[in-house]
C-alpha positions as CSV (number, residue, x, y, z in Angstrom):
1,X,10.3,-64.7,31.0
2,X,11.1,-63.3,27.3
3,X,14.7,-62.8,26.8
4,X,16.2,-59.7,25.3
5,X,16.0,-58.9,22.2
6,X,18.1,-60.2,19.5
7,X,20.5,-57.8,17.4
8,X,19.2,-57.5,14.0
9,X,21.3,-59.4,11.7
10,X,23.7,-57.4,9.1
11,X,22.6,-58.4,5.3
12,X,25.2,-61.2,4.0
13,X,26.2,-61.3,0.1
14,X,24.8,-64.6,-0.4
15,X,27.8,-65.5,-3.0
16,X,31.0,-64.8,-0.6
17,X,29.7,-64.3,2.7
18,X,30.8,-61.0,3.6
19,X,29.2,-58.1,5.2
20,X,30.3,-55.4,3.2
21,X,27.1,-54.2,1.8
22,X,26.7,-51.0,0.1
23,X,23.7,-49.1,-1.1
24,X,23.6,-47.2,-4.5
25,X,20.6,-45.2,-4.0
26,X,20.2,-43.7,-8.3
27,X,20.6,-47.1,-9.2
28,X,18.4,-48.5,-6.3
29,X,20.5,-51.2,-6.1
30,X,22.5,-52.5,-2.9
31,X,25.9,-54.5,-3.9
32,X,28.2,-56.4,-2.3
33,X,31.7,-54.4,-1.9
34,X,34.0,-57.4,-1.9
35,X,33.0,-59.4,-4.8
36,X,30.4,-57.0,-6.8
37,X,27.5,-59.1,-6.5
38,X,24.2,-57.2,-6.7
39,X,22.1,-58.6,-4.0
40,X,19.1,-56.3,-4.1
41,X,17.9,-54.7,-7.4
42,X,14.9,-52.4,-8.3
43,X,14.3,-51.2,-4.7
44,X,11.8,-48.7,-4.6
45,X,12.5,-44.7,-3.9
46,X,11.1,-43.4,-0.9
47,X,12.2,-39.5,-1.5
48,X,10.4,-36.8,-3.1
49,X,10.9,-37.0,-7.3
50,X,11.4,-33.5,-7.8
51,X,14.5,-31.1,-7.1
52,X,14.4,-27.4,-5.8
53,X,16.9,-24.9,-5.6
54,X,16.2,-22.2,-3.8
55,X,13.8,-21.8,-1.3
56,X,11.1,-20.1,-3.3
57,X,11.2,-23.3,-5.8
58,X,11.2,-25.8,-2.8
59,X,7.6,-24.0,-0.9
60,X,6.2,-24.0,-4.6
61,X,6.4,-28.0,-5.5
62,X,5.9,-28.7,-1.5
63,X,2.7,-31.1,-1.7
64,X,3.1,-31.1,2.0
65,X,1.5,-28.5,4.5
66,X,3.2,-26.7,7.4
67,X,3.8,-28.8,10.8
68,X,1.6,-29.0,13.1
69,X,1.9,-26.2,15.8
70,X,0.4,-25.8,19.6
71,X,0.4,-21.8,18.2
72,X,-3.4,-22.3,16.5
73,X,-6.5,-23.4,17.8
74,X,-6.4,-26.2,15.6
75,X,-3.1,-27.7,15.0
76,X,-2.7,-26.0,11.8
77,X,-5.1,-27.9,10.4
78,X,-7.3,-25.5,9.3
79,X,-10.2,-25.5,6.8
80,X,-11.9,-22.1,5.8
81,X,-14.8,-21.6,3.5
82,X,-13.8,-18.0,1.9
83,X,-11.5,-15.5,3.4
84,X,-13.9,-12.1,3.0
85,X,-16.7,-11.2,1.3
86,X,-14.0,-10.3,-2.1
87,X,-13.9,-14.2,-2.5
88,X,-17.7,-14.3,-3.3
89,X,-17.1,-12.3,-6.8
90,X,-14.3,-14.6,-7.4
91,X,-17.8,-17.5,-7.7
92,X,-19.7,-18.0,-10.9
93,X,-23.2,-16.3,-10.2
94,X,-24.8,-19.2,-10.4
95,X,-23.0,-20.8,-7.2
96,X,-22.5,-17.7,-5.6
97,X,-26.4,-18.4,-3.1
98,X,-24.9,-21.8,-2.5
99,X,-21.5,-20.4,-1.4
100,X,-22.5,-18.1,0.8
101,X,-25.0,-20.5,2.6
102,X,-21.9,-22.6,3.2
103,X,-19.4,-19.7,4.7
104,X,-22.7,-18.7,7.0
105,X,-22.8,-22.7,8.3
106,X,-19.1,-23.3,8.2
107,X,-19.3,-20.2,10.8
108,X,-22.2,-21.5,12.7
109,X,-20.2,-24.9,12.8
110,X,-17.5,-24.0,14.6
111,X,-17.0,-25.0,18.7
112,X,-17.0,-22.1,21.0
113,X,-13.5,-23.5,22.3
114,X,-12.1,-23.4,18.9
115,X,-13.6,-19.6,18.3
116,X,-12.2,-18.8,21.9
117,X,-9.0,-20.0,21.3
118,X,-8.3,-18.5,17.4
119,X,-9.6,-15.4,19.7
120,X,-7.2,-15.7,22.4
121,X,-4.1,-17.0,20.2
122,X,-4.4,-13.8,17.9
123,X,-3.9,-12.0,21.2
124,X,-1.0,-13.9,22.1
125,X,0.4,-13.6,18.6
126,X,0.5,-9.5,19.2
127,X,2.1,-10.1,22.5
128,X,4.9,-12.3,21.7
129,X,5.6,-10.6,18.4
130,X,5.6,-7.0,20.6
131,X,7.8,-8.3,23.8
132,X,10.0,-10.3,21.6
133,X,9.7,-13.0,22.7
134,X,10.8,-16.5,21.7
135,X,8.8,-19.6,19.4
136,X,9.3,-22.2,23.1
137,X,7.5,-19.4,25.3
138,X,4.8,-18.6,22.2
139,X,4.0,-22.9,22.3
140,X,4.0,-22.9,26.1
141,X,1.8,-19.8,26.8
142,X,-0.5,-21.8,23.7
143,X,-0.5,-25.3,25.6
144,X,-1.2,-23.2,29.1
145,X,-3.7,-21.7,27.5
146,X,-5.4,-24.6,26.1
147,X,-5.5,-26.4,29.5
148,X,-7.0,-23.2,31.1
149,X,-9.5,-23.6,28.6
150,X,-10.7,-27.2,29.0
151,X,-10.7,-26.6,33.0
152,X,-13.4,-23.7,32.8
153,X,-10.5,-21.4,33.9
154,X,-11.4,-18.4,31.4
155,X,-14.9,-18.2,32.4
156,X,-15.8,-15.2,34.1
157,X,-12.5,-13.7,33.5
158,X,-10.9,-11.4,30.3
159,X,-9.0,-13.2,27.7
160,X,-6.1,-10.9,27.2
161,X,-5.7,-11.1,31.7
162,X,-5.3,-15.3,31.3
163,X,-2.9,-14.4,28.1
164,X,-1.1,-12.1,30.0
165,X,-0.9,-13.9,33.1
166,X,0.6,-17.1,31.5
167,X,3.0,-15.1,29.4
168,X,4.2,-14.0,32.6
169,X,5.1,-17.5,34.0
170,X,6.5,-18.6,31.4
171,X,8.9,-16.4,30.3
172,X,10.1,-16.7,34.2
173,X,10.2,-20.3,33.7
174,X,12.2,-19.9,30.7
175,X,15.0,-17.5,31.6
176,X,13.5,-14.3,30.0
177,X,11.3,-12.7,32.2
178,X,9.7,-9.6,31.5
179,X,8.6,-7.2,33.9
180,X,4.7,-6.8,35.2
181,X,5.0,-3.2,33.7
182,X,5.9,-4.2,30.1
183,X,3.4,-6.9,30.0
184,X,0.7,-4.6,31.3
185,X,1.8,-1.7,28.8
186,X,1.8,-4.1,25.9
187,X,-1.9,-6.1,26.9
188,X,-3.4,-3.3,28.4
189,X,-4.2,-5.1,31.2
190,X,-3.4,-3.6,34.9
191,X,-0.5,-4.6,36.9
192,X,-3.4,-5.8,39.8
193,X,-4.9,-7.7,37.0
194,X,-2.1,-9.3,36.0
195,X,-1.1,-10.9,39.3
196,X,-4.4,-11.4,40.8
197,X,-4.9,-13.5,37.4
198,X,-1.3,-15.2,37.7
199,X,-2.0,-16.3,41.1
200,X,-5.3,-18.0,40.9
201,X,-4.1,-19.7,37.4
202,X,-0.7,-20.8,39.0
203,X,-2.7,-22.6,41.5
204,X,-5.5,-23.9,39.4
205,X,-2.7,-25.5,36.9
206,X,-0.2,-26.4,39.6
207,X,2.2,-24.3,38.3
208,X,4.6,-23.2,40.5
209,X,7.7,-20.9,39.6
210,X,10.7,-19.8,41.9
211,X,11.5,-16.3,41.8
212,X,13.3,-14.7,39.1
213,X,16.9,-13.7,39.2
214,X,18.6,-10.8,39.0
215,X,20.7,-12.2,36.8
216,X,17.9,-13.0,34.1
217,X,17.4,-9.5,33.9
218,X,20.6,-8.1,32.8
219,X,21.6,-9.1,29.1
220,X,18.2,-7.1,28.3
221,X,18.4,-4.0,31.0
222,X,22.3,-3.9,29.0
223,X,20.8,-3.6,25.7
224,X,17.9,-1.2,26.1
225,X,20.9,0.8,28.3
226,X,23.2,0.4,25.0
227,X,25.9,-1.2,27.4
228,X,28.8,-3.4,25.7
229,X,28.6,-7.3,26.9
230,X,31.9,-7.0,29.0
231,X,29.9,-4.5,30.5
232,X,27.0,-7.3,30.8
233,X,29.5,-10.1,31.6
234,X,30.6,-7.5,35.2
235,X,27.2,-6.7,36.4
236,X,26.5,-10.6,36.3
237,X,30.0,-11.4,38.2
238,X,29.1,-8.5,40.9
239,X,25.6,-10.1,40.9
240,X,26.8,-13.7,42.0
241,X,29.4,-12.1,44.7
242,X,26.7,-9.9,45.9
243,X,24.4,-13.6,46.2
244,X,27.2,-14.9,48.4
245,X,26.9,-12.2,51.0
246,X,23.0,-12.6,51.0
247,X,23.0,-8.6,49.7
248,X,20.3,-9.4,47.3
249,X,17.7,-11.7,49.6
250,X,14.9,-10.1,49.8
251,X,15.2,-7.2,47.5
252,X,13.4,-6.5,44.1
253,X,15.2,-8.6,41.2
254,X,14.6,-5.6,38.5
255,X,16.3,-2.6,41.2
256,X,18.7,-5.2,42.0
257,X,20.1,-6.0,38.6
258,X,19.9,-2.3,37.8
259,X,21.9,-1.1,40.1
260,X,24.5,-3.9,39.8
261,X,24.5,-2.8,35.7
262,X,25.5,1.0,37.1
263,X,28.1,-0.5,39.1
264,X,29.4,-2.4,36.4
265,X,29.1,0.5,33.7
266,X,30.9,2.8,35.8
267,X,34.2,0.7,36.5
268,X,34.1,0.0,32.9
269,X,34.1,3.5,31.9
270,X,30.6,3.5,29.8
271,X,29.1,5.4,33.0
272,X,25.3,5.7,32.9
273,X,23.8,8.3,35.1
274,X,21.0,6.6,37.8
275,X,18.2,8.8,36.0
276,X,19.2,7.3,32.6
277,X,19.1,3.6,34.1
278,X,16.0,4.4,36.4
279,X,14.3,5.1,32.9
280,X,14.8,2.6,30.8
281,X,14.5,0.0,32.9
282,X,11.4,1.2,34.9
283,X,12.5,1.6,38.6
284,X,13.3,4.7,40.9
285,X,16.5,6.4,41.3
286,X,15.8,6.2,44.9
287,X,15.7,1.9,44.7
288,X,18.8,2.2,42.1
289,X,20.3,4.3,44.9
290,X,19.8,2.4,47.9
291,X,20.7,-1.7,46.4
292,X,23.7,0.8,44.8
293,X,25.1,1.3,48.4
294,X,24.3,-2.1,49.9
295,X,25.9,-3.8,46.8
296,X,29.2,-1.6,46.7
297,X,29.3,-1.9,50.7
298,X,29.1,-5.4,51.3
299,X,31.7,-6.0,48.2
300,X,34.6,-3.5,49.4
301,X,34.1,-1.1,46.1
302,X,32.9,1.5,47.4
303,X,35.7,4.1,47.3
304,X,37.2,2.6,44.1
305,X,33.6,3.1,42.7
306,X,33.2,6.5,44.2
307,X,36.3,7.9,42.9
308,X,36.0,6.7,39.4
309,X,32.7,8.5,39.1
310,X,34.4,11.9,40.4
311,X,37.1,11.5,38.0
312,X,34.3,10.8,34.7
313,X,32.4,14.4,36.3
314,X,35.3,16.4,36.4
315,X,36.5,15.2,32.7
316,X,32.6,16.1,31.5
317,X,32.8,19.2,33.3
């Protein structure tokens, strides 16, 4: 049976025994503290040898490239003969045959999974940059992507549909979900599409999600509203009480979270009428309406709620 594993031993100054070492790193020199001994000279420098000082300076004298990154179909690692048919003048007429035979076979070269996936991550690019979205849910959509890819998933079906299907898991996996409506009006893809899709990749991958709060919902329903975060902060507190009388079982998330930001935007005095919160959020007045009363019900608000919203008609009248 091996033994654990011995604690590496701290460097001794070989002249007075003591453990006080200390590293000079622009003399590359280490030294003992106690009685100036230099027990390691000449070391060799590791770091880069040149300076930058500003951030334009430092991606100049970079001899590095970028990171690697789930977000292209190959790593980052990418090698291109030519970027148009403009770099073929830039060629010395004599090469230029030669050049163009070797952008035509680089082409021809390239896997189908590698022309699918530069395909479908340009796609995704659009999306994430038009939802604004975060870099996680961009690499996680990517990786999905990539699996559906290698298990024949996107055969038969439309790349933007598996694209948008994903996004829409994992932005309710990651806190920030987006409704079926705005990913179908940014992909172009219909809502039907969309979850047929998300169903039959969900259980292809073994993904499965929970479904999304109401709560989720609300710091972005506040800001396309224009609603302050205290504002925010009382729609998610008459959210959880609302939980705790099992008010919002069984209803939609999106008219739930609306109605609890009316509620909330009312006693704070920023009152939002249930047509302006019905349209930018995406719902009916009539949903907004009806979780409205069930919420304001079951809490014991109602006439405090009620009465406030007399009081702001009569001061705009």
């Amino acid at each position: 049976m091996v033994g654990p594993e011995k604690k590496k031993k701290k460097e001794k100054c070989p002249e007075c025994g003591s453990e006080n070492i200390t590293h000079d790193p622009s003399r590359g020199e280490t030294i003992c503290s106690k009685c100036g001994l230099v027990v390691t000279e000449s070391m060799i420098d590791m770091t880069q040898e040149w300076r930058a000082f500003d951030e334009d300076q430092r991606s100049r004298r970079v001899r590095t490239g970028a990171p690697l990154t789930p977000t292209k179909h190959d790593q980052g690692l990418t090698t291109e003969i030519g970027k148009g048919r403009g770099e073929l003048f830039k060629v010395a007429p004599k090469k230029r045959a030669q050049y163009y035979r070797l952008t035509k076979w680089h082409k021809r070269l390239i896997k189908s999974k590698d022309r699918n996936l530069s395909f479908a991550f340009s796609e995704l690019q659009r999306l994430i940059s038009f939802l604004g979205l975060s870099q996680a849910v961009h690499e996680k959509v990517a990786k999905l992507y990539e699996m559906a890819v290698d298990k024949g998933l996107v055969r038969g079906r439309s790349t933007e549909s598996i694209i948008s299907a994903l996004l829409y898991t994992t932005c309710r996996e990651h806190g920030a979900p987006r409704t079926l409506d705005e990913i179908s009006k940014a992909s172009g893809i219909s809502r039907r599409d969309i979850g047929k899709t998300y169903r039959y990749v969900a259980r292809k991958l073994g993904i499965r999600i929970l479904p999304a709060k109401s709560q989720d919902y609300v710091p972005r329903f506040g800001s396309l509203l224009g609603l302050s975060e205290v504002v925010q902060v009382r729609a998610v507190k008459i959210l959880d009480d609302a939980s705790k009388f099992d008010v919002t079982s069984g209803k939609g998330p999106i008219g739930v979270a609306a109605a609890a930001l009316y509620i909330s935007a009312v006693l704070a005095g920023e009152r939002k009428t249930q047509r302006e919160v019905a349209d930018a959020i995406g719902v009916t007045e009539v949903t907004i309406r009806n979780r409205y009363k069930e919420i304001v019900e079951r809490l014991g608000i109602k006439d405090k709620v009620e009465e406030m919203v007399k009081e702001e008609e009569e001061s705009a009248s």
